[in-house]
MIKEKE-64705 format. One record per residue (C-alpha): x, y, z. Coordinates in pm, 1 decimal, decimal comma, m for minus. Example, Ala and Ser with C-alpha at 12.3 -4.5 7.8 and 13.67 -1.06 7.14 Angstrom:
# MIKEKE-64705
<atom x="1230,0" y="m450,0" z="780,0"/>
<atom x="1367,0" y="m106,0" z="714,0"/>
END
This chain:
# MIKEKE-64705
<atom x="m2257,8" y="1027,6" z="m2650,7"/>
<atom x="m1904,8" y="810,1" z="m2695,3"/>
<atom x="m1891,5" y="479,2" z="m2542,6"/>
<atom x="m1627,0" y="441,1" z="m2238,1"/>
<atom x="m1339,4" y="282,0" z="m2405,1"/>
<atom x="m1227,3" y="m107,9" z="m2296,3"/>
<atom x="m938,9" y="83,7" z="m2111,8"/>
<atom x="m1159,6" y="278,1" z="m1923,1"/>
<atom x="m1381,8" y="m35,1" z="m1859,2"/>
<atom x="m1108,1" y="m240,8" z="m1723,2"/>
<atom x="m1011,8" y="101,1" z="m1508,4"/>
<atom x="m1336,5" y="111,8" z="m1322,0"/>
<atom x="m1350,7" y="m254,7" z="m1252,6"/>
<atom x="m1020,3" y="m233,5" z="m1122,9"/>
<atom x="m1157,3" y="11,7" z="m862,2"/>
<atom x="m1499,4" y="m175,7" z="m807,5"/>
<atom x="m1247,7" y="m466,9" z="m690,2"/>
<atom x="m991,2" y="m231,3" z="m470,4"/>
<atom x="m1323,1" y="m88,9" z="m360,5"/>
<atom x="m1520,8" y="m429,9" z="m260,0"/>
<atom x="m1156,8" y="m550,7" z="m153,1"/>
<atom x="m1104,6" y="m259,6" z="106,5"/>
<atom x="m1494,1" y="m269,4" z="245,9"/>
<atom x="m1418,8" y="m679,1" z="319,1"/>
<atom x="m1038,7" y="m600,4" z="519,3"/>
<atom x="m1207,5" y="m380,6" z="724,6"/>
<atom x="m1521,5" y="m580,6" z="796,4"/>
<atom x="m1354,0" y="m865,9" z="860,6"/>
<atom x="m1117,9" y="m637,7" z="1114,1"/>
<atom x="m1444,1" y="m558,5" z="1264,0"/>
<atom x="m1584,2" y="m856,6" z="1328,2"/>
<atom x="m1217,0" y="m1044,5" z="1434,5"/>
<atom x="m1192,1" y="m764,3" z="1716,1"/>
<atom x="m1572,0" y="m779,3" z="1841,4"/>
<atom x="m1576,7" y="m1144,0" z="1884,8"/>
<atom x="m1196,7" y="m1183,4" z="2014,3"/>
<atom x="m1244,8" y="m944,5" z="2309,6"/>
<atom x="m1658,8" y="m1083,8" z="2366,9"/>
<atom x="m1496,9" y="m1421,2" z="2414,6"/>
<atom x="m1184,1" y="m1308,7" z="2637,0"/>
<atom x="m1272,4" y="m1452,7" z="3009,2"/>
<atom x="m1428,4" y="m1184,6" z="3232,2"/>
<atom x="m1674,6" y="m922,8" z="3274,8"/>
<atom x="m1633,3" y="m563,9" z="3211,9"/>
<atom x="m1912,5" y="m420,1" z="3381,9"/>
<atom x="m1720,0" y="m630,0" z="3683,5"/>
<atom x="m1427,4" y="m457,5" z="3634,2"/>
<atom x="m1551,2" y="m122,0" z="3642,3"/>
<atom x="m1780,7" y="m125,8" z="3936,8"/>
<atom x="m1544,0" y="m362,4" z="4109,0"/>
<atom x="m1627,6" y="m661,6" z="4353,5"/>
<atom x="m1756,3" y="m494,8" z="4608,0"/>
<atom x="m2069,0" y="m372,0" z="4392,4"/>
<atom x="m2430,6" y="m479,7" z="4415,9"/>
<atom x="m2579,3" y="m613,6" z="4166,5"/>
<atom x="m2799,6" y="m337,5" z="4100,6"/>
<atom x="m2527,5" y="m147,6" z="4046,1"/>
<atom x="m2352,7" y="m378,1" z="3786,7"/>
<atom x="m2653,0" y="m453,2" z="3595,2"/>
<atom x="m2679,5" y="m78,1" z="3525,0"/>
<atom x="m2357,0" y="m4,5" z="3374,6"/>
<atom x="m2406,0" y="m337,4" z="3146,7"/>
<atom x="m2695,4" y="m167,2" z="3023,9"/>
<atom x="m2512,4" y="116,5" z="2953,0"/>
<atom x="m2263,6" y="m50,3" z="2815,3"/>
<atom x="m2487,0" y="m230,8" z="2590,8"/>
<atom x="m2378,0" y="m608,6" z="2704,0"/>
<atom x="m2738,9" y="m678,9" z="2743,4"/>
<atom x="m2821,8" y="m631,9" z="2381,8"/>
<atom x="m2745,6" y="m930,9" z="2151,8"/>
<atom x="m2431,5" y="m982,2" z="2000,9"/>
<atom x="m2533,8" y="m830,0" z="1668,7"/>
<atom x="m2711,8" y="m533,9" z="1779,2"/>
<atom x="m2401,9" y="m446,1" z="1972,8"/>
<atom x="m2181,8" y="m542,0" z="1637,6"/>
<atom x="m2399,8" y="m283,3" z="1459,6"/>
<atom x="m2364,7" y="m69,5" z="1666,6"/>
<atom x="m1985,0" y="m89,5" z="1707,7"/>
<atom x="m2007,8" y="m15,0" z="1339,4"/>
<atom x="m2231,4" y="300,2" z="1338,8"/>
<atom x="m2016,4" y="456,6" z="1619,5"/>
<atom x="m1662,8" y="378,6" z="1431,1"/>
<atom x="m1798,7" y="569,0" z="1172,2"/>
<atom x="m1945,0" y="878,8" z="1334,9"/>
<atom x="m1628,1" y="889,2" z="1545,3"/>
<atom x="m1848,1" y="810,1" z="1845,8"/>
<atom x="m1595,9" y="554,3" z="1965,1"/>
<atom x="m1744,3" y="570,4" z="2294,6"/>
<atom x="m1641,1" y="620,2" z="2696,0"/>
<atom x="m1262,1" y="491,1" z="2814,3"/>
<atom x="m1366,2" y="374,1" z="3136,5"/>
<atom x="m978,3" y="282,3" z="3208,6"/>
<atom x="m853,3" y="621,7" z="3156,8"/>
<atom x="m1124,1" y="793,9" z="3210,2"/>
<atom x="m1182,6" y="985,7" z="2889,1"/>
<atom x="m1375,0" y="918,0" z="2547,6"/>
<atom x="m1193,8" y="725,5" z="2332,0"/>
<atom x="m1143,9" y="967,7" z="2041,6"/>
<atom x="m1026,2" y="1205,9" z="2293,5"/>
<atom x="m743,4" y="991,7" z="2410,2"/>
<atom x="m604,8" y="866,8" z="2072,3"/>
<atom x="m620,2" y="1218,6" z="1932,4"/>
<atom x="m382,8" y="1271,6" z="2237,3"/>
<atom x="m146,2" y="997,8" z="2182,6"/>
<atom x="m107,5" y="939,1" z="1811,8"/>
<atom x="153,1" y="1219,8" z="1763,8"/>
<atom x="372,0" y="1041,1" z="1978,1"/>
<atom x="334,7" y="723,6" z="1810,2"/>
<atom x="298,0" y="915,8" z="1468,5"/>
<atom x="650,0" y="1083,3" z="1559,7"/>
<atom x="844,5" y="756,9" z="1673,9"/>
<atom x="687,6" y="573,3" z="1325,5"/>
<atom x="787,1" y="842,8" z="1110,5"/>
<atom x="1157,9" y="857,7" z="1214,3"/>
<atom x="1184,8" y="462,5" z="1231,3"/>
<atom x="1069,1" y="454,3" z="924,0"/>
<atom x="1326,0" y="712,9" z="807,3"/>
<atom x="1585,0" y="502,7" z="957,0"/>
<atom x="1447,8" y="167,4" z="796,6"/>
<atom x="1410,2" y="338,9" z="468,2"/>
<atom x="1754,9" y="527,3" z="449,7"/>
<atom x="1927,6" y="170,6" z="645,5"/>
<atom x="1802,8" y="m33,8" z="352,5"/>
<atom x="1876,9" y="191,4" z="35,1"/>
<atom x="2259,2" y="243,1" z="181,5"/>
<atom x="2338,3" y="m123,2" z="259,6"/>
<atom x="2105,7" y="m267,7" z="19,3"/>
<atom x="2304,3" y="m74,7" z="m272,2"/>
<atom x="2652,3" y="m94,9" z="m126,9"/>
<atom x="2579,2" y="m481,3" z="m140,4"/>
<atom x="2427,0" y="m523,3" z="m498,1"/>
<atom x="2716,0" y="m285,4" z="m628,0"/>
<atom x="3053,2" y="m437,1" z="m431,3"/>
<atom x="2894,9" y="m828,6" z="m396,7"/>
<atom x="3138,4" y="m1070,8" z="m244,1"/>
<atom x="3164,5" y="m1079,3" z="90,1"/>
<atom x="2965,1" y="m743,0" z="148,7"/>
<atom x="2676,7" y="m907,9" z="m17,3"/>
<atom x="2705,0" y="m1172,4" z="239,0"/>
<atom x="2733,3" y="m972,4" z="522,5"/>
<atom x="2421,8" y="m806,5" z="432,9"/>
<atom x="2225,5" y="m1083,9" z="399,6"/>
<atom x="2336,1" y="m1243,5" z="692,9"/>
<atom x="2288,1" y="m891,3" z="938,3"/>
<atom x="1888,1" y="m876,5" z="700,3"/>
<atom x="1841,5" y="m1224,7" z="846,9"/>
<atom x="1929,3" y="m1185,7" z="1182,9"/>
<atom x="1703,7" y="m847,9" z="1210,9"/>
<atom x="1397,4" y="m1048,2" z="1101,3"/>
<atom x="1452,9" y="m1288,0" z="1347,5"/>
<atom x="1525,6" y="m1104,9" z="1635,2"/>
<atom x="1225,7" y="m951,4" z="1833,9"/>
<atom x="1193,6" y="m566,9" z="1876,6"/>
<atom x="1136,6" y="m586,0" z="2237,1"/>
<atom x="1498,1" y="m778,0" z="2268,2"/>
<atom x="1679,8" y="m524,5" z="2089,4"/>
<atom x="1491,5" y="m230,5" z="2293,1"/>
<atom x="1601,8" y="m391,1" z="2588,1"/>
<atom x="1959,7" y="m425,0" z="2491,7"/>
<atom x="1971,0" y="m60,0" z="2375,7"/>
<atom x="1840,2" y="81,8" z="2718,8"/>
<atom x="2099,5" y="m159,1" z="2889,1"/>
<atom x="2393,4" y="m112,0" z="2660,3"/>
<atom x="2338,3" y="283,3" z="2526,9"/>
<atom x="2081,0" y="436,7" z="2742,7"/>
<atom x="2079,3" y="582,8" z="3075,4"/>
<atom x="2120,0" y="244,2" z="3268,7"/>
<atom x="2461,9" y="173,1" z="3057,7"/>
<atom x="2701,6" y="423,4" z="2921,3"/>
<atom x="2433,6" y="675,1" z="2898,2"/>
<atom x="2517,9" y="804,6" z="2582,4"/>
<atom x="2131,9" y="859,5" z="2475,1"/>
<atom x="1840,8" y="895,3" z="2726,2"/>
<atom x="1668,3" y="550,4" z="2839,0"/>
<atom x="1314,0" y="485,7" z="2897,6"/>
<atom x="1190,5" y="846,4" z="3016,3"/>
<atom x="939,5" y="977,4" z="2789,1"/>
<atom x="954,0" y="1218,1" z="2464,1"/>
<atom x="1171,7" y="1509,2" z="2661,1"/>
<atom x="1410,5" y="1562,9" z="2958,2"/>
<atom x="1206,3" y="1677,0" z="3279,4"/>
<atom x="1333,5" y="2033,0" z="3270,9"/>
<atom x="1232,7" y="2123,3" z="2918,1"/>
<atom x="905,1" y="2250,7" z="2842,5"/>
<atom x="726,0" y="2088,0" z="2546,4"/>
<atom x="728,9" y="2330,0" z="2254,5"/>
<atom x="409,2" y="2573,2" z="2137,6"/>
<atom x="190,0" y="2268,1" z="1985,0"/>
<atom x="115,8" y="2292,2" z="1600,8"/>
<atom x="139,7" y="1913,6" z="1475,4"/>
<atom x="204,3" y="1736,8" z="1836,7"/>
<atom x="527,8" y="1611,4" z="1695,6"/>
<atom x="787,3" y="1723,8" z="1899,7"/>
<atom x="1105,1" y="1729,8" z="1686,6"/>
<atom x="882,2" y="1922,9" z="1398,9"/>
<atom x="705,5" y="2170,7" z="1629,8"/>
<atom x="1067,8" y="2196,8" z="1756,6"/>
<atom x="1206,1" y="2356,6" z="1458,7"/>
<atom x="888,2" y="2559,1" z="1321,7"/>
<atom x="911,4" y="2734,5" z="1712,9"/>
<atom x="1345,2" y="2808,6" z="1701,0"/>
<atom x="1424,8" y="2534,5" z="1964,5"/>
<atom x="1673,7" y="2350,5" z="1848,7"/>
<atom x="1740,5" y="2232,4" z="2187,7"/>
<atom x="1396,6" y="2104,9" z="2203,4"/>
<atom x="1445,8" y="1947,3" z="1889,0"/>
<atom x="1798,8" y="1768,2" z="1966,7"/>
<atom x="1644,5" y="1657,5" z="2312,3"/>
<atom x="1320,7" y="1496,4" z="2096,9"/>
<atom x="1590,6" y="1338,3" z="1830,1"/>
<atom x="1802,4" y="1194,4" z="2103,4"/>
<atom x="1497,2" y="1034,7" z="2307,8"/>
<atom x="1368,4" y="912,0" z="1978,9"/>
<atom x="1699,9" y="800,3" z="1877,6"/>
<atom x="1658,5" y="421,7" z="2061,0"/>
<atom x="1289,4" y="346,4" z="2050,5"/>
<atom x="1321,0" y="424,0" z="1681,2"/>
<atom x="1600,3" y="236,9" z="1608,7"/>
<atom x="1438,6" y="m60,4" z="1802,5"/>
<atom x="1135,0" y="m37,1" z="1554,7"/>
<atom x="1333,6" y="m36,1" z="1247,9"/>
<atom x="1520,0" y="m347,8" z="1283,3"/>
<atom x="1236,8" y="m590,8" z="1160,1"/>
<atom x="1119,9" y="m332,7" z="822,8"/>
<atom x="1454,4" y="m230,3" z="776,8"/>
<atom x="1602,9" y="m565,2" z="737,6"/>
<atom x="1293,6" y="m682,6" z="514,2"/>
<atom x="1351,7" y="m369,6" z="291,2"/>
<atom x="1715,6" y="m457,6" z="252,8"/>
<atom x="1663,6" y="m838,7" z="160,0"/>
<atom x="1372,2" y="m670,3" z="m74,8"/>
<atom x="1609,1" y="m408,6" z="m245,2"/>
<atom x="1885,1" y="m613,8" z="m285,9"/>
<atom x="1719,7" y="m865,7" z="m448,2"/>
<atom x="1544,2" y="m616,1" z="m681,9"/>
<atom x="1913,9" y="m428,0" z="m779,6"/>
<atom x="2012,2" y="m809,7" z="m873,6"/>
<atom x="1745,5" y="m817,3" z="m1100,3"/>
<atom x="1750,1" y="m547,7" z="m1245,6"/>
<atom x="2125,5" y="m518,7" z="m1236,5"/>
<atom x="2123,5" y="m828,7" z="m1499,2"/>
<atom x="1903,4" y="m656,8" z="m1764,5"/>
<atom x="2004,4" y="m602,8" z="m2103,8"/>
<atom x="1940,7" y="m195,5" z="m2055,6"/>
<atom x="2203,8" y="m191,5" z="m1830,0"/>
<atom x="2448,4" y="m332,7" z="m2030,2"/>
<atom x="2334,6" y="m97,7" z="m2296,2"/>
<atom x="2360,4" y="191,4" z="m2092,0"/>
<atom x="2749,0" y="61,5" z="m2001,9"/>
<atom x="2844,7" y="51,2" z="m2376,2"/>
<atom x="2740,3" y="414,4" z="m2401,3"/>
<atom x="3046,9" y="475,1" z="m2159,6"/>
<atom x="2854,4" y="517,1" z="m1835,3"/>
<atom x="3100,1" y="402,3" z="m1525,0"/>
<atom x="2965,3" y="133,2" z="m1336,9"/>
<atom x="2847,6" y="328,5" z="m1062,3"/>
<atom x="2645,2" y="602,5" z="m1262,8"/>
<atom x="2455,9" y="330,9" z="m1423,6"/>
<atom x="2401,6" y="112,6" z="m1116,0"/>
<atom x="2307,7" y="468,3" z="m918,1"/>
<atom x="2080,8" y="619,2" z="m1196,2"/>
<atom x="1908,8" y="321,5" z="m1369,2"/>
<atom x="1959,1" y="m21,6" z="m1158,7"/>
<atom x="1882,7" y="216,7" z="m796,3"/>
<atom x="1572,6" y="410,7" z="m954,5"/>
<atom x="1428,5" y="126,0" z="m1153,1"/>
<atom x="1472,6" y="m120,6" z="m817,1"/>
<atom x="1328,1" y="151,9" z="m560,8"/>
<atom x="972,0" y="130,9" z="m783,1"/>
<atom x="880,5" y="m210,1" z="m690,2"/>
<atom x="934,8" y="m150,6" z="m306,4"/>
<atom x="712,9" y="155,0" z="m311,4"/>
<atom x="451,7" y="m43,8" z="m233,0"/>
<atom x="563,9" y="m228,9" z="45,1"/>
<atom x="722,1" y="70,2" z="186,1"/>
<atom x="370,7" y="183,2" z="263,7"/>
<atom x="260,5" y="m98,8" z="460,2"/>
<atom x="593,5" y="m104,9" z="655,7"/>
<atom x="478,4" y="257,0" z="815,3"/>
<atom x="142,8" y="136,3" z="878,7"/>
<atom x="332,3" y="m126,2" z="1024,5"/>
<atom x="553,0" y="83,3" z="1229,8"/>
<atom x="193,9" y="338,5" z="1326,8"/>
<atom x="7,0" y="53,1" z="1488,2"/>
<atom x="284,5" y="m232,5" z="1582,7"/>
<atom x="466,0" y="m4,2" z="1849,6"/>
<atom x="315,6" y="m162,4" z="2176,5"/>
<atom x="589,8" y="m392,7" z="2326,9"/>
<atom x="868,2" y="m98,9" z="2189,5"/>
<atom x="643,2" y="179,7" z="2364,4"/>
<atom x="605,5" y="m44,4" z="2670,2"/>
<atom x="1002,1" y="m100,9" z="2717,1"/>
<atom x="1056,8" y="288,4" z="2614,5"/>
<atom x="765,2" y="433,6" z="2816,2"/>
<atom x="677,8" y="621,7" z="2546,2"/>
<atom x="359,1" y="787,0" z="2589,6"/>
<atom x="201,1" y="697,0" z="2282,8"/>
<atom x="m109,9" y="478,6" z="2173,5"/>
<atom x="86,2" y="106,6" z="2237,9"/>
<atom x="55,2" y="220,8" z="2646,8"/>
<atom x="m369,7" y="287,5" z="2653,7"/>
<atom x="m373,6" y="m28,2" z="2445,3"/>
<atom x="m183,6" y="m253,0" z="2647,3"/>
<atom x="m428,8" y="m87,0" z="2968,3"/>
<atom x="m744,8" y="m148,2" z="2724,6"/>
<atom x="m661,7" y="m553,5" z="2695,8"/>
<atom x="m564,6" y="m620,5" z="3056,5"/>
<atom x="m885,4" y="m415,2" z="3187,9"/>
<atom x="m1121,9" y="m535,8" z="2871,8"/>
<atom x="m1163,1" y="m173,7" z="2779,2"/>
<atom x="m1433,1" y="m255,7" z="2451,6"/>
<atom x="m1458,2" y="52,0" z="2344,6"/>
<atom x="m1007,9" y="131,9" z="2337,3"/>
<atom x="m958,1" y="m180,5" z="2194,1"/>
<atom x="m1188,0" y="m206,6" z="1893,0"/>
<atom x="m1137,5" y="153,8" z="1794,3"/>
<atom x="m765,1" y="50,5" z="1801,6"/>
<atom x="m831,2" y="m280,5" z="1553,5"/>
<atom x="m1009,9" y="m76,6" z="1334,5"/>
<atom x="m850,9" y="229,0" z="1311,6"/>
<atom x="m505,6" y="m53,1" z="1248,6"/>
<atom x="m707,1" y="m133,0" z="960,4"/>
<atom x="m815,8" y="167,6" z="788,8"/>
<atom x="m429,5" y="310,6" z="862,8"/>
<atom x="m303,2" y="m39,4" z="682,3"/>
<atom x="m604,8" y="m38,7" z="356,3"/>
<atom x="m516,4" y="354,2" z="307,5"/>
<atom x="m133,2" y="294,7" z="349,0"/>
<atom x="m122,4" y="30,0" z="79,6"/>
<atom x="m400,5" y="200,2" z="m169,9"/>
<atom x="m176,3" y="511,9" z="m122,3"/>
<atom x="145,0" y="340,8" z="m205,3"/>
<atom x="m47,6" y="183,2" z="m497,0"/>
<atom x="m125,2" y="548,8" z="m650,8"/>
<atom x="292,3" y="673,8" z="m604,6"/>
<atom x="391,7" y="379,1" z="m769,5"/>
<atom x="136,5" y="413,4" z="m1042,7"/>
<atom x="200,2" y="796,8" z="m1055,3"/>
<atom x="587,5" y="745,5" z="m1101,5"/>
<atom x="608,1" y="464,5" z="m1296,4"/>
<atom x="401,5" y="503,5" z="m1635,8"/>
<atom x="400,4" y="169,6" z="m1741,1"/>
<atom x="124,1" y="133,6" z="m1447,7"/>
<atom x="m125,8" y="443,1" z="m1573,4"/>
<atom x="m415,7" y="335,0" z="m1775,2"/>
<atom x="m487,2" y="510,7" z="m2040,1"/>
<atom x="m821,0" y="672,2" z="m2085,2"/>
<atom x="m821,5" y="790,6" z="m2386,6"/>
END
């Protein structure tokens, strides 16, 4: 029987690490959202029975809620039920929990997926046209990436409803859901409108969907889009100075073949891996654009969960944010080791 190899050694505590890594971000996201909502002012049991109740009444539904039980047995508990999807009873919506994410995610799955087409596809295009021309493009650039991370999402959605949507020169729908009123939503296979759209033959279900989508998403992608451009533009200048490139010029290569097919490709590598935590990102960091949108998505139960101490929305929602974020980034992690071989391990 042959011995593992010292490559195969250093492979398997490289994933004993990631593994023992991953199990600590999510406990630690477990035990930051139990003790941040246990130590929020209020009572919940009060809240749901209301003032008028006796207190018969309200110690009953703490004991069904479990507030009587120390703080530990309830943590473990928390725990157990994450795991066994037994996130437990929305008393603010009236629903179990899993029931009610299941319904919203697609909507906030659909408006993350096209902002993060638009950050994506934003940064590449500027991001190259700036490490290629430099000068005063180059400055431009930079000066439009800084002034997207600084200005707030919830500021820009604002301006876009006011400006573009219905309340301005109404050139795309404002703050009135995922479709027009009159428009049926179409036969349900993935819950994302604009997809299901096109697998049913709707295009004018799926135009409708774009152009609601259209300002929401382009609120989200200001922030990740103007972090990917600062992040690919510096990575083309890098790589743009290597002696391969200059190589690859003296073979008679124009500028712009090498800079598309060697500087571009070897630059996009390095970003793979933060492109994956921009879309977990985008999934669970939609609440104030949802809000100004009134999108229907997950960011609307949550805001309803912290206002009316909802326990059982709110952690669900922390921890689920976590596992989307640890699977994001170990995903990300395997494309950029899958494309770029200088990453694989060898095992032989």
């Amino acid at each position: 029987m042959s011995r593992p190899t010292s490559s195969t050694s250093a492979a398997l505590k490289r994933g004993a690490g990631a593994l023992l890594g991953v199990l600590a971000t999510l406990l630690l996201a477990s035990v930051v959202s139990f003790v941040v909502l246990r130590a929020v002012p209020g009572d919940p049991a009060r809240l749901i029975v209301g003032p008028l109740a006796t207190p018969d009444v309200l110690a009953g539904v703490r004991t069904q809620l479990g507030l009587d039980d120390p703080l530990w047995l309830q943590y473990l508990h928390y725990l157990r039920d994450f795991a066994t999807l037994q996130w437990g009873y929305s008393y603010s919506n009236g629903a179990d929990v899993t029931a009610v994410i299941a319904a919203r995610l697609p909507a906030t799955l659909e408006l993350a997926l096209w902002a993060f087409l638009f950050a994506v596809v934003g940064a590449v295009v500027v991001a190259t046209l700036a490490s290629y021309r430099g000068g005063a493009l180059a400055g431009v650039a930079k000066v439009v990436s800084l002034v997207g991370l600084g200005t707030p999402q919830f500021w820009v959605a604002l301006v876009l409803v006011l400006v573009l949507g219905s309340s301005g020169l109404g050139v795309l729908p404002g703050p009135s859901g995922r479709l027009t009123s009159f428009l049926e939503p179409p036969p349900h296979v993935t819950g994302l409108y604009t997809v299901d759209g096109l697998l049913a033959g709707q295009p004018i279900v799926f135009s409708d969907a774009l152009a609601h989508l259209a300002l929401p998403a382009i609120s989200l992608a200001l922030i990740p889009g103007a972090f990917l451009t600062r992040l690919l533009t510096a990575n083309q200048a890098d790589v743009a100075r290597a002696p391969f490139v200059t190589v690859v010029r003296s073979k008679g290569v124009s500028r712009w073949a090498a800079h598309r097919r060697h500087v571009l490709h070897n630059a996009l590598l390095p970003s793979l891996a933060s492109a994956g935590l921009v879309l977990a990102s985008l999934i669970t960091g939609s609440v104030l654009v949802e809000s100004v949108f009134n999108w229907p998505g997950i960011g609307q139960v949550l805001v309803q969960g912290v206002q009316r101490q909802d326990f059982a929305v709110v952690q669900a929602f922390v921890l689920l944010s976590a596992v989307l974020y640890v699977a994001a980034n170990t995903a990300a992690d395997a494309v950029v080791a899958l494309v770029d071989p200088r990453l694989r391990v060898s095992t032989r």
